[in-house]
C-alpha positions in Angstrom: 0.0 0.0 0.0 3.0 2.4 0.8 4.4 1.9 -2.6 1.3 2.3 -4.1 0.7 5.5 -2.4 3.7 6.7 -3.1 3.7 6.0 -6.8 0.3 8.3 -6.8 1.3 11.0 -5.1 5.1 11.1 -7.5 2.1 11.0 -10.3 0.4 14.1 -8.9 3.4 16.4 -8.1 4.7 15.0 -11.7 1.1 16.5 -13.5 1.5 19.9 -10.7 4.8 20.5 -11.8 3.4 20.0 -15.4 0.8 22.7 -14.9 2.8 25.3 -13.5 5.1 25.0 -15.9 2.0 25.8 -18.5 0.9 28.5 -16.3 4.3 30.3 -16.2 4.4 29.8 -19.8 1.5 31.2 -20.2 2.4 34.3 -17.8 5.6 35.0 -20.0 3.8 34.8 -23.1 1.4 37.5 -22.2 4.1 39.9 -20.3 5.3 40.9 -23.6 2.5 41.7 -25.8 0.8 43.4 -22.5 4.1 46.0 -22.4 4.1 46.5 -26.2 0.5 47.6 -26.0 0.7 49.6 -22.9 3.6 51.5 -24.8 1.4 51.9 -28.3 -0.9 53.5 -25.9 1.6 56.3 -24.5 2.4 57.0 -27.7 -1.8 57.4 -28.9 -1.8 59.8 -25.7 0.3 61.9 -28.1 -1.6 62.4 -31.0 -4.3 64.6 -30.7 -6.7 62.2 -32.7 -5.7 59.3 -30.8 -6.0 60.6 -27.2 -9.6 59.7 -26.7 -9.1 55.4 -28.0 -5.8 55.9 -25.3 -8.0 56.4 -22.7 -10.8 54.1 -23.3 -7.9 51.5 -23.5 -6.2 52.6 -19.5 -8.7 50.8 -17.5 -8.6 47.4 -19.7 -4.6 47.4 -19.2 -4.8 48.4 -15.2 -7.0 45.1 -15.6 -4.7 43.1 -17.8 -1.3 44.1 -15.4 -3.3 42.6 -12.0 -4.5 39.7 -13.9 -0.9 38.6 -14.7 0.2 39.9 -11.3 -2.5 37.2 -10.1 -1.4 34.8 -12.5 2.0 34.7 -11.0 1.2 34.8 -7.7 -1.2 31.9 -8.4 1.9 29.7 -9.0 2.7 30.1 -5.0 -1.0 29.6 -3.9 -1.1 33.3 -3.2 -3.0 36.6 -4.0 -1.9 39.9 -4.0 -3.0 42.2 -3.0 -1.6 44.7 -4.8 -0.6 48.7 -4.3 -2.8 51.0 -2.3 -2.5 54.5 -3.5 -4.7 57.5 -4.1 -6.7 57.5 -7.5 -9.1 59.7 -9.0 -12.1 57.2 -9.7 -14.1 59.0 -12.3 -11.2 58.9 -15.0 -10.9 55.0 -14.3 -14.8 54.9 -14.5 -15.2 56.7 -18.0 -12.4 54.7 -19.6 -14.3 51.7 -18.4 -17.3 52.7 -19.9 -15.5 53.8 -22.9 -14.0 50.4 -23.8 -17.5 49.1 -23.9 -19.5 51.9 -26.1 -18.1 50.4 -29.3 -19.4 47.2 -29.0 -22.7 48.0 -27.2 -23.3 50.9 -30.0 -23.3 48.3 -32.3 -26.3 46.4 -30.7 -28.0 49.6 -30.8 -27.5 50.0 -26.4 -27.4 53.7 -25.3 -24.4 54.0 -22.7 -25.3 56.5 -20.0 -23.5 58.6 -17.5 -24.6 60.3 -14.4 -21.7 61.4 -12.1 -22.7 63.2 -9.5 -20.0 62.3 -7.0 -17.6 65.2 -8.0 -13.9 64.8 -7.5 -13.6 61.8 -6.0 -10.4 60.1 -5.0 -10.0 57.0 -3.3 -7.0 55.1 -1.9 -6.8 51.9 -4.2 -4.9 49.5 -6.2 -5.8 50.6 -9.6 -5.8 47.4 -11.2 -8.2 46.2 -8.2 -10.2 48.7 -9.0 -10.2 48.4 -12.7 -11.2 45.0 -12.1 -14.4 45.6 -10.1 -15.4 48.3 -12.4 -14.9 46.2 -15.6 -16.4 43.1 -14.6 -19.3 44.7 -13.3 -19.8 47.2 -16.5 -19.1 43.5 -18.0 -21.8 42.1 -16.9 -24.5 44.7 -17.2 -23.5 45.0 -21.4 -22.6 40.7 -22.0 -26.0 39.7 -19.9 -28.2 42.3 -20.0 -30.6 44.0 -22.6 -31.5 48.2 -23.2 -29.2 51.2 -21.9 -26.2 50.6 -20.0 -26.2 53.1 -17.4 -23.9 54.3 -14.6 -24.9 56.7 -11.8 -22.5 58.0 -9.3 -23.1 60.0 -5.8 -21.0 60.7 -3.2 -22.6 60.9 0.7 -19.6 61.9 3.2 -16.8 59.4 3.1 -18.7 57.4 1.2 -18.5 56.9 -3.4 -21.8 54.9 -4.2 -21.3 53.9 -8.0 -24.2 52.0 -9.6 -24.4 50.1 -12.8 -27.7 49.4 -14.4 -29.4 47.9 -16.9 -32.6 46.0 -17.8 -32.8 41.9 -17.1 -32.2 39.5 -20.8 -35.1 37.5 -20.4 -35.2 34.8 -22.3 -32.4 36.2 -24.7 -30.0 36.4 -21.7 -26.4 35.4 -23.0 -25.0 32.1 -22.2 -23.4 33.0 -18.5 -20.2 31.5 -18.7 -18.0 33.4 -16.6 -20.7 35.5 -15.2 -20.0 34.4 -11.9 -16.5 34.1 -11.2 -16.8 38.1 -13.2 -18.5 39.3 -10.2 -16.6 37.2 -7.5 -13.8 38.9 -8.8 -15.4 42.0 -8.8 -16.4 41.7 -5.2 -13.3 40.8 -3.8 -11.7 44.0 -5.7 -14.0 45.9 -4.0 -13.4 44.5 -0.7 -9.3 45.3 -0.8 -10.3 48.6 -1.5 -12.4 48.9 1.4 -15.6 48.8 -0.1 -18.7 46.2 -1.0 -20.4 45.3 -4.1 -23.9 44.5 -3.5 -26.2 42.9 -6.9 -29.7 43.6 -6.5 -32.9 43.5 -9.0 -35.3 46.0 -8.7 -38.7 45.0 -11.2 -37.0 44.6 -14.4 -33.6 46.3 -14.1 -30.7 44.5 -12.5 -28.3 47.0 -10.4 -24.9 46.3 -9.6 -23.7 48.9 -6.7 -20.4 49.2 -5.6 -19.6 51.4 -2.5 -16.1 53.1 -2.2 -14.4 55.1 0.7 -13.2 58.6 -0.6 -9.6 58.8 0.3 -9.3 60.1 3.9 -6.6 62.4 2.5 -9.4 63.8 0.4 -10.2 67.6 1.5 -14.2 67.3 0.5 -14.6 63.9 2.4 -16.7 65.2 4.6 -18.5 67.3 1.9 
């Protein structure tokens, strides 16, 4: 029986050795493309015509960068984390939004803005916080039907950002992903210090995510 257990358990580090080896493959082959892009980008930033495309792209890459981070931390069991600094959420929060208007534009889905939270700066990893942003404006335009809209407000130390849109029905998408999308998104949230709540209200499904301004912020306790 010893033998026998033994022989298993040389099989299974043999096939996890195997699949980390793919993994940091995988890791390396995206490192590259992800810096040659993020460097086509800074050079868009330059040209007047190609400013606007540059920043629909910057939450997407803050996205891209933590996924890889998370990819190679994955190869030790861990998570980061990542680095908390001060970032001015309604520029992160339009370039989300601007990634998706191609796309829903072409189903014929108005994309709608409502900011109402003023200068708001909270204290962040921006690639955490792209990722709750994207995955939740994600989910509103892959599984959803109608305008996509966004409404933020700001109540003392508090950012409330909401994402809505009207339930599929019986066209909803296939939801592969769907719910690993907003795991993700929830646990973002949370390292920032905040909560994402999901909540349906008659037809419309609303995603809202709750933020604390930066306590460095002069108008936190606007």
């Amino acid at each position: 029986m010893s033998w026998a257990l033994a022989a298993v358990l040389g099989v299974w580090v043999l096939e996890l050795r195997r699949r980390l080896e793919l993994v940091a493959r995988a890791e390396h082959e995206l490192r590259g493309p992800v810096a040659v892009v993020s460097l086509a980008v800074e050079r868009m930033r330059r040209e007047p015509g190609g400013r606007r495309c540059a920043r629909a792209l910057d939450s997407e890459l803050e996205r891209l960068r933590a996924g890889l981070d998370d990819l190679a931390a994955a190869r030790a069991g861990r998570r980061l984390l990542g680095r908390m600094r001060r970032t001015d959420l309604e520029s992160l929060v339009r370039s989300g939004l601007d990634a998706w208007r191609p796309a829903l534009r072409e189903e014929g889905r108005p994309v709608r803005l409502d900011w109402r939270a003023g200068r708001a700066a909270v204290r962040a990893d921006r690639g955490r916080l792209a990722q709750a942003l994207g995955n939740v404006v994600a989910n509103a335009a892959e599984h959803g039907e109608g305008p996509v809209e966004l409404r933020a407000e700001r109540t003392g130390g508090v950012v409330r950002v909401e994402v809505l849109n009207r339930a599929a029905g019986e066209r909803r998408r296939p939801g592969r992903g769907r719910g690993r999308g907003l795991r993700i998104a929830s646990d973002a949230a949370r390292d920032a210090g905040g909560s994402l709540r999901l909540t349906s209200r008659a037809d419309r499904v609303v995603a809202a995510l709750e933020l604390p301004v930066d306590p460095a912020d002069p108008q936190r306790a606007a």
